[in-house]
PDBQT receptor file of N, H, CA, C and O in Angstrom, charges set to zero:
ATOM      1  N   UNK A   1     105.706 120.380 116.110  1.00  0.00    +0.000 N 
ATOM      2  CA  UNK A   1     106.023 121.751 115.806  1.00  0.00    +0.000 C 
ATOM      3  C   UNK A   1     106.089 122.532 117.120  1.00  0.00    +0.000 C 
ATOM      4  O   UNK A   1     105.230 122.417 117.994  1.00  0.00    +0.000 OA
ATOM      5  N   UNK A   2     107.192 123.359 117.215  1.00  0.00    +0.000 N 
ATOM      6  H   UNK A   2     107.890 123.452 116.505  1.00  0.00    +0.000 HD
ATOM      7  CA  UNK A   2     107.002 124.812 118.492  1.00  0.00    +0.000 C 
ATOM      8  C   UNK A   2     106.266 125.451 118.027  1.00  0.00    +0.000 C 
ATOM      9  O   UNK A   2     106.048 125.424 116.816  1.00  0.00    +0.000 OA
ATOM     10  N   UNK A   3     105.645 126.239 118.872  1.00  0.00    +0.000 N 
ATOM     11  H   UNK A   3     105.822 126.261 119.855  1.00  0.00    +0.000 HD
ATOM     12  CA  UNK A   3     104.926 127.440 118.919  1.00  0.00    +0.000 C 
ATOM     13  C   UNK A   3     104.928 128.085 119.944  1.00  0.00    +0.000 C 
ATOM     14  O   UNK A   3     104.850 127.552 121.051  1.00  0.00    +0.000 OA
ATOM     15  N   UNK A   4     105.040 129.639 119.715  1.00  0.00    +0.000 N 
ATOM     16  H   UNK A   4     105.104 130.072 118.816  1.00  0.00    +0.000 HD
ATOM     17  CA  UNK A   4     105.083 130.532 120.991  1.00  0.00    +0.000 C 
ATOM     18  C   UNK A   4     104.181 131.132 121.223  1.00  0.00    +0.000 C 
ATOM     19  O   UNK A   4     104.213 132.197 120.608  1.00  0.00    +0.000 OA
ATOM     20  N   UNK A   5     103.000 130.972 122.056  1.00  0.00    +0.000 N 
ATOM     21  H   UNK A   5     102.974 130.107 122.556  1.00  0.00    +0.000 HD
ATOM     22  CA  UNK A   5     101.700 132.194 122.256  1.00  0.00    +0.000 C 
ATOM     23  C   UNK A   5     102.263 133.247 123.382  1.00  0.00    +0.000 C 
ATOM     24  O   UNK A   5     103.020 133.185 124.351  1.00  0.00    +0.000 OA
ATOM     25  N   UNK A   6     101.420 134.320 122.675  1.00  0.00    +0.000 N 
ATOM     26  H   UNK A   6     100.805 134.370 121.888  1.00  0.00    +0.000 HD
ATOM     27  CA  UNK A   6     101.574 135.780 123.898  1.00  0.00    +0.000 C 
ATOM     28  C   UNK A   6     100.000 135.945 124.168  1.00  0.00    +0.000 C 
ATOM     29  O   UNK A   6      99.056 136.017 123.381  1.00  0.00    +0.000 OA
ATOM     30  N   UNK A   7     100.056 135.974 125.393  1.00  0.00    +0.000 N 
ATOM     31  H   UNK A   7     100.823 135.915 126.032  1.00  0.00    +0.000 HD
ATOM     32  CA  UNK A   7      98.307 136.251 125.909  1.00  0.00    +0.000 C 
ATOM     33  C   UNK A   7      97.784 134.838 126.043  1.00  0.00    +0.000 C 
ATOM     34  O   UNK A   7      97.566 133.930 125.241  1.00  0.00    +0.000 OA
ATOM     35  N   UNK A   8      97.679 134.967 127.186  1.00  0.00    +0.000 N 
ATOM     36  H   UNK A   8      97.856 135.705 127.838  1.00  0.00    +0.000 HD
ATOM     37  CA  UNK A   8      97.119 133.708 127.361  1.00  0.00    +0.000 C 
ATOM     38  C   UNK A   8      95.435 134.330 128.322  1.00  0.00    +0.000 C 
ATOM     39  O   UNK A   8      95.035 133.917 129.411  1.00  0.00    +0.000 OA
ATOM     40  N   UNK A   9      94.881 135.239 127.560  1.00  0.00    +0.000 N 
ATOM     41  H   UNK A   9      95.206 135.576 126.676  1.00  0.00    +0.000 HD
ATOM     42  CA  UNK A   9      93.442 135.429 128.189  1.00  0.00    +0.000 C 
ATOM     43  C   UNK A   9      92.136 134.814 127.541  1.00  0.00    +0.000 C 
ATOM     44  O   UNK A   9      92.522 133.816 126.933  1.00  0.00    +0.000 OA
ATOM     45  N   UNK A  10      91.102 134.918 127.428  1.00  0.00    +0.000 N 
ATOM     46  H   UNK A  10      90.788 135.729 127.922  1.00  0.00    +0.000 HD
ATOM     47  CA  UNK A  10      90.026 134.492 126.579  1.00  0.00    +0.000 C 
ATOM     48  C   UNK A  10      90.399 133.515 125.603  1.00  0.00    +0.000 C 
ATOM     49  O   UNK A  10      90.285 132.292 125.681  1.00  0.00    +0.000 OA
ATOM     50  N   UNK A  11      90.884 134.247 124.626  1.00  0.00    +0.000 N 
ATOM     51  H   UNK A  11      90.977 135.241 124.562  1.00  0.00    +0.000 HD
ATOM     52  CA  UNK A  11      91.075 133.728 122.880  1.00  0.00    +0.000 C 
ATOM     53  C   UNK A  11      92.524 132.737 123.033  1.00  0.00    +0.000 C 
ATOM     54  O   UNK A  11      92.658 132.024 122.038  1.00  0.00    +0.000 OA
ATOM     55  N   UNK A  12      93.508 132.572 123.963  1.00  0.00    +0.000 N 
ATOM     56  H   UNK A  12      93.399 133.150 124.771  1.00  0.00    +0.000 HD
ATOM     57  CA  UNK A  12      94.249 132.194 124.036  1.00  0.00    +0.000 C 
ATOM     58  C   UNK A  12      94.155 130.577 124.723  1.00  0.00    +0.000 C 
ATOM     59  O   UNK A  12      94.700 129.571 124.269  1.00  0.00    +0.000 OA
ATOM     60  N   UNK A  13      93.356 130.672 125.858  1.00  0.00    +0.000 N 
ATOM     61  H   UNK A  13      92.914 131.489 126.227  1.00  0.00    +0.000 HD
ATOM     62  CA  UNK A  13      92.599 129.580 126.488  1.00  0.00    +0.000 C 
ATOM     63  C   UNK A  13      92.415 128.510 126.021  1.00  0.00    +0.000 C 
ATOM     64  O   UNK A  13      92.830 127.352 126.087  1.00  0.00    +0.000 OA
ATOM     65  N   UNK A  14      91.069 129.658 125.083  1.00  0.00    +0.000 N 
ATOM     66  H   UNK A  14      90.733 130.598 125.030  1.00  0.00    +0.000 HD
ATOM     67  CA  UNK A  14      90.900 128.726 124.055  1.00  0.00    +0.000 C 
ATOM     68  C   UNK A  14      91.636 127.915 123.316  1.00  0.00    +0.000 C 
ATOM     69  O   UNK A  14      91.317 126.732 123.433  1.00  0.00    +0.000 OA
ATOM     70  N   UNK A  15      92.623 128.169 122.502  1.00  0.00    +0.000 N 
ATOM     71  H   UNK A  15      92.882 129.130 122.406  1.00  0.00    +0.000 HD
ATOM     72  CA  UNK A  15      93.422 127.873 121.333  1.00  0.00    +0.000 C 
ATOM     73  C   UNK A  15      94.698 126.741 121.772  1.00  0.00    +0.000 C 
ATOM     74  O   UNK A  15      94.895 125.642 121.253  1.00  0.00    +0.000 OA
ATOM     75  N   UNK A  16      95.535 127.434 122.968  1.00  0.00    +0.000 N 
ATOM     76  H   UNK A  16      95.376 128.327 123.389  1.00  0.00    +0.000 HD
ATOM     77  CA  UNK A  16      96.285 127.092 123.160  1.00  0.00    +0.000 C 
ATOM     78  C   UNK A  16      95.962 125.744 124.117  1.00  0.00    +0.000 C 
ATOM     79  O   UNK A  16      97.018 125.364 124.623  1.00  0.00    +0.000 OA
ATOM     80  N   UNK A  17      95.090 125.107 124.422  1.00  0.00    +0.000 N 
ATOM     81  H   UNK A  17      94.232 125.416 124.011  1.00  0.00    +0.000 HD
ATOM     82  CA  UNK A  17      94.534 123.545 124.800  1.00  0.00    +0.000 C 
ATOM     83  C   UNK A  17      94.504 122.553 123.484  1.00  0.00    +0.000 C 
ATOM     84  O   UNK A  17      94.822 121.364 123.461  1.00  0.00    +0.000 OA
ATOM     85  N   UNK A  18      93.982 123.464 122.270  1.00  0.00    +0.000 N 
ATOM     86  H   UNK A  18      93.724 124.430 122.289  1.00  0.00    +0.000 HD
ATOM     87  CA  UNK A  18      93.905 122.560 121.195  1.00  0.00    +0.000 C 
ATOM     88  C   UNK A  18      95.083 122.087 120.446  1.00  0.00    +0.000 C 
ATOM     89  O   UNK A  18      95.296 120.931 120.079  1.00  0.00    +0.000 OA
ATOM     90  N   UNK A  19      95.982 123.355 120.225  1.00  0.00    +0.000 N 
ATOM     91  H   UNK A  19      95.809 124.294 120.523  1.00  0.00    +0.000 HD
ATOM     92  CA  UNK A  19      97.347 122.901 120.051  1.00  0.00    +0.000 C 
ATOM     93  C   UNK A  19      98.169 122.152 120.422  1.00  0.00    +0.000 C 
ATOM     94  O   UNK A  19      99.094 121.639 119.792  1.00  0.00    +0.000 OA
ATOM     95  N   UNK A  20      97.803 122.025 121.716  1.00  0.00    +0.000 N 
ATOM     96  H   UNK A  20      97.051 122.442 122.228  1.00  0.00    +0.000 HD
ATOM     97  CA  UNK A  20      98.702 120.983 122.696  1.00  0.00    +0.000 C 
ATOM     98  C   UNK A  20      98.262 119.421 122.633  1.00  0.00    +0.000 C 
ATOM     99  O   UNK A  20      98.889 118.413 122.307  1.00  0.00    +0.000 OA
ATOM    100  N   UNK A  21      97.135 119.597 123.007  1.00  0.00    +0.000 N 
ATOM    101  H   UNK A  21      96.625 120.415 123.272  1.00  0.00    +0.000 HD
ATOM    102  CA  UNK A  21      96.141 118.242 122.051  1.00  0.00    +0.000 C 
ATOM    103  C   UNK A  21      96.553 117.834 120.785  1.00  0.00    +0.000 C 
ATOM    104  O   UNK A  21      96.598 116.613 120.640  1.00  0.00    +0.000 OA
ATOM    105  N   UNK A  22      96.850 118.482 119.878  1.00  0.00    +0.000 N 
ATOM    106  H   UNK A  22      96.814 119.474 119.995  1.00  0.00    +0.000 HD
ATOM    107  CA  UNK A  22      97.249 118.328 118.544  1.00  0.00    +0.000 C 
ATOM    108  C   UNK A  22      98.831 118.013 118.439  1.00  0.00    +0.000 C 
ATOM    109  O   UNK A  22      99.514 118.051 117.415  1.00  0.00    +0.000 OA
ATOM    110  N   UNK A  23      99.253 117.688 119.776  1.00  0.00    +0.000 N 
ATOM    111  H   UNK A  23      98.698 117.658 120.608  1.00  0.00    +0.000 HD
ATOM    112  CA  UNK A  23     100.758 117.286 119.793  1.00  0.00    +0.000 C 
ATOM    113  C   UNK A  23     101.898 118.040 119.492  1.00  0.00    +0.000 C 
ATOM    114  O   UNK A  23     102.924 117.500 119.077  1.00  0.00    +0.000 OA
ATOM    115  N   UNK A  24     101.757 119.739 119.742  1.00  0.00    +0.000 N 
ATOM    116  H   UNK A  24     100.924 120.178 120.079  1.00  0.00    +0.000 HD
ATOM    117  CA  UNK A  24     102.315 120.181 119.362  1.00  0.00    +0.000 C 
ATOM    118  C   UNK A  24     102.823 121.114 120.427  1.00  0.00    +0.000 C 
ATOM    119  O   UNK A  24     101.968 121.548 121.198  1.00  0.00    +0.000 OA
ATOM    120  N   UNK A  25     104.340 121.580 120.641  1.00  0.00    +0.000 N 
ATOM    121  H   UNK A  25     105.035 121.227 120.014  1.00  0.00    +0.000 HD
ATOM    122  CA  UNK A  25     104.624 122.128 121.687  1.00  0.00    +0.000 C 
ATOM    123  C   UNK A  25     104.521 123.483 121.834  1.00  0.00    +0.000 C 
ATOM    124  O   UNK A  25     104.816 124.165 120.853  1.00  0.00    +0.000 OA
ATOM    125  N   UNK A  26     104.168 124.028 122.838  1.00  0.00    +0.000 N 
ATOM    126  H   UNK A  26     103.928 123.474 123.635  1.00  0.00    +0.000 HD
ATOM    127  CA  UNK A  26     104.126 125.265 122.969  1.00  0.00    +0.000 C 
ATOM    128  C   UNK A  26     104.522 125.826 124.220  1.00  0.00    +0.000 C 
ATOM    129  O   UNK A  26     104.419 125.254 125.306  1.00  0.00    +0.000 OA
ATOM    130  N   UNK A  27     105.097 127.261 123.971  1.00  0.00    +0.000 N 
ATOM    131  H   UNK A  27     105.181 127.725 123.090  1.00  0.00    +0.000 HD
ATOM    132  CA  UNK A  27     105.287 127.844 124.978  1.00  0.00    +0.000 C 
ATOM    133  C   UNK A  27     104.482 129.020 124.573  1.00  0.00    +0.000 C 
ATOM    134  O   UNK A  27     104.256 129.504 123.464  1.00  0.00    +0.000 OA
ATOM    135  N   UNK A  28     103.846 129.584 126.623  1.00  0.00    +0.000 N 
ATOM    136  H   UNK A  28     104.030 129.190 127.524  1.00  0.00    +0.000 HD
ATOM    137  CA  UNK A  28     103.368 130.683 126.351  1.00  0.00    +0.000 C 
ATOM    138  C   UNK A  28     103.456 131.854 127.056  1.00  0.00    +0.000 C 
ATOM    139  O   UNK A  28     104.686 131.863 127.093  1.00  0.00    +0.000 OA
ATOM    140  N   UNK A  29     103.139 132.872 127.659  1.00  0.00    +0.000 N 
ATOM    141  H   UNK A  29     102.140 132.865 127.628  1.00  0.00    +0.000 HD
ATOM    142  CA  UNK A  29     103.888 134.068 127.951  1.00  0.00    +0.000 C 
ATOM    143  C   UNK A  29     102.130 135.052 128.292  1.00  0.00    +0.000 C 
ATOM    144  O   UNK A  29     101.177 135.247 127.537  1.00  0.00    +0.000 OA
ATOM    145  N   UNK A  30     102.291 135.324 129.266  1.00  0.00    +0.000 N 
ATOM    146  H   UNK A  30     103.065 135.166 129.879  1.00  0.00    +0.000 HD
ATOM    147  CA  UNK A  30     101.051 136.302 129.396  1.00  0.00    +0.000 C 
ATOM    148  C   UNK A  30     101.280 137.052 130.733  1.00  0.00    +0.000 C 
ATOM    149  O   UNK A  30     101.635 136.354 131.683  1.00  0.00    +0.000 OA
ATOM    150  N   UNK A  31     101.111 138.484 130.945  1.00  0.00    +0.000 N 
ATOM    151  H   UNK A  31     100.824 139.051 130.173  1.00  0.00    +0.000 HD
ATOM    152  CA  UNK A  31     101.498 139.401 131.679  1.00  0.00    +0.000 C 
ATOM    153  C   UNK A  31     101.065 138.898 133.037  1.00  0.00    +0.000 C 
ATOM    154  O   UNK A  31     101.863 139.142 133.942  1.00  0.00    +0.000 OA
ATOM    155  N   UNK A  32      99.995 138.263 133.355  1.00  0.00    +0.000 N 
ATOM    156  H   UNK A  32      99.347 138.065 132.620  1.00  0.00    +0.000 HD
ATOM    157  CA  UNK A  32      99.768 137.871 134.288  1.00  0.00    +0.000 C 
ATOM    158  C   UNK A  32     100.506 136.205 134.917  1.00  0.00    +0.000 C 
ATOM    159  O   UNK A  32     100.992 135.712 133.899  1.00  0.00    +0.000 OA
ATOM    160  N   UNK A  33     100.681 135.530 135.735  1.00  0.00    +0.000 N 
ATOM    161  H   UNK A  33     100.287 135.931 136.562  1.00  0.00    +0.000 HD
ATOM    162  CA  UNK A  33     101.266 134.110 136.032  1.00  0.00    +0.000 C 
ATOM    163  C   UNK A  33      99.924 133.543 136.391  1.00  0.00    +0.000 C 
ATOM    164  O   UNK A  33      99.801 132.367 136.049  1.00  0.00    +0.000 OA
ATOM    165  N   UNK A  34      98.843 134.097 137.017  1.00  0.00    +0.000 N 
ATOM    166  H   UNK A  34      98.943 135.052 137.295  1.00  0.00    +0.000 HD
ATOM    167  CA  UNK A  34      97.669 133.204 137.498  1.00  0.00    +0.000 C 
ATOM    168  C   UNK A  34      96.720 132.620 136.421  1.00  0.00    +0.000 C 
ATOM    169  O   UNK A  34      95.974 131.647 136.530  1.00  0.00    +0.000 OA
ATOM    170  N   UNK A  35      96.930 133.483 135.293  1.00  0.00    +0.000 N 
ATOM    171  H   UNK A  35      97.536 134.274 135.205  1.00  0.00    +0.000 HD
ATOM    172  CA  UNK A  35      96.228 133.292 133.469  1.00  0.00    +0.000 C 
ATOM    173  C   UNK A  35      96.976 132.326 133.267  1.00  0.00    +0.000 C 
ATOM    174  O   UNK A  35      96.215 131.400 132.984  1.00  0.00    +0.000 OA
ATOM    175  N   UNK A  36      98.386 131.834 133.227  1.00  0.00    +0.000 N 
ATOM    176  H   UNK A  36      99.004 132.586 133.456  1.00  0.00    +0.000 HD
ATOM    177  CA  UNK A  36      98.932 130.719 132.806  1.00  0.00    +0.000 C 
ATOM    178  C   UNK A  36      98.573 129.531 133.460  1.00  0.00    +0.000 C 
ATOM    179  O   UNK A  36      98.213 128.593 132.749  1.00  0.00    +0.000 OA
ATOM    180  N   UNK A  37      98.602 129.386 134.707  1.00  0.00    +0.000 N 
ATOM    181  H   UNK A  37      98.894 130.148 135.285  1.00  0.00    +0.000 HD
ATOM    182  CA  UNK A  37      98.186 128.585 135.392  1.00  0.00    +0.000 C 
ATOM    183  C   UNK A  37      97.773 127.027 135.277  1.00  0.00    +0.000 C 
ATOM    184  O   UNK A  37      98.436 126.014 135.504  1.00  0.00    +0.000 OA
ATOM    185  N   UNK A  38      96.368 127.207 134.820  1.00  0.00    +0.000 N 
ATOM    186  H   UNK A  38      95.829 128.030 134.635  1.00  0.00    +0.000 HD
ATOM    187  CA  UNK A  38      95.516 126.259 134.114  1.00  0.00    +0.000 C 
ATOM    188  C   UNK A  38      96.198 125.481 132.890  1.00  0.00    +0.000 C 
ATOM    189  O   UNK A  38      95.656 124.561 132.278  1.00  0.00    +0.000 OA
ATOM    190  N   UNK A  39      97.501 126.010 132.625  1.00  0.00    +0.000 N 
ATOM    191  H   UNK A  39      97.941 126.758 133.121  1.00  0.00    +0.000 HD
ATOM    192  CA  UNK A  39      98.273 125.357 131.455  1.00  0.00    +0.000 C 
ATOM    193  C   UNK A  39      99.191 124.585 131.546  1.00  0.00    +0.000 C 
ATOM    194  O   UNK A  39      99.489 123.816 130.632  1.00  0.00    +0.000 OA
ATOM    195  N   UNK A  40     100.036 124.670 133.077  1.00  0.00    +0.000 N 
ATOM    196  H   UNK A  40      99.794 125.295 133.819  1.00  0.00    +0.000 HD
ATOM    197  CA  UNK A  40     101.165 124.500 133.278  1.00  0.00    +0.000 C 
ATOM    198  C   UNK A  40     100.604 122.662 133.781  1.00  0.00    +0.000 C 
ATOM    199  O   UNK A  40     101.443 121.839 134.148  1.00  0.00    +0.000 OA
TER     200      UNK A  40
């Protein structure tokens, strides 16, 4: 499945590691580039 997250701060961190784990693609989007980071 896609999925698109906005915010990638705190609650997003969180979430959006498990989703990806769960084999599922995502893109995400957060005002800052250094918050994404850890994802890329």
């Amino acid at each position: 499945m896609k999925i698109g997250f906005v915010g990638l701060g705190a609650m997003g961190m969180g979430i959006v590691p498990r989703l990806i784990a769960g084999g599922h693609t995502v893109t995400g989007w957060n005002r800052t580039r250094a918050k994404a980071a850890p994802l890329i």
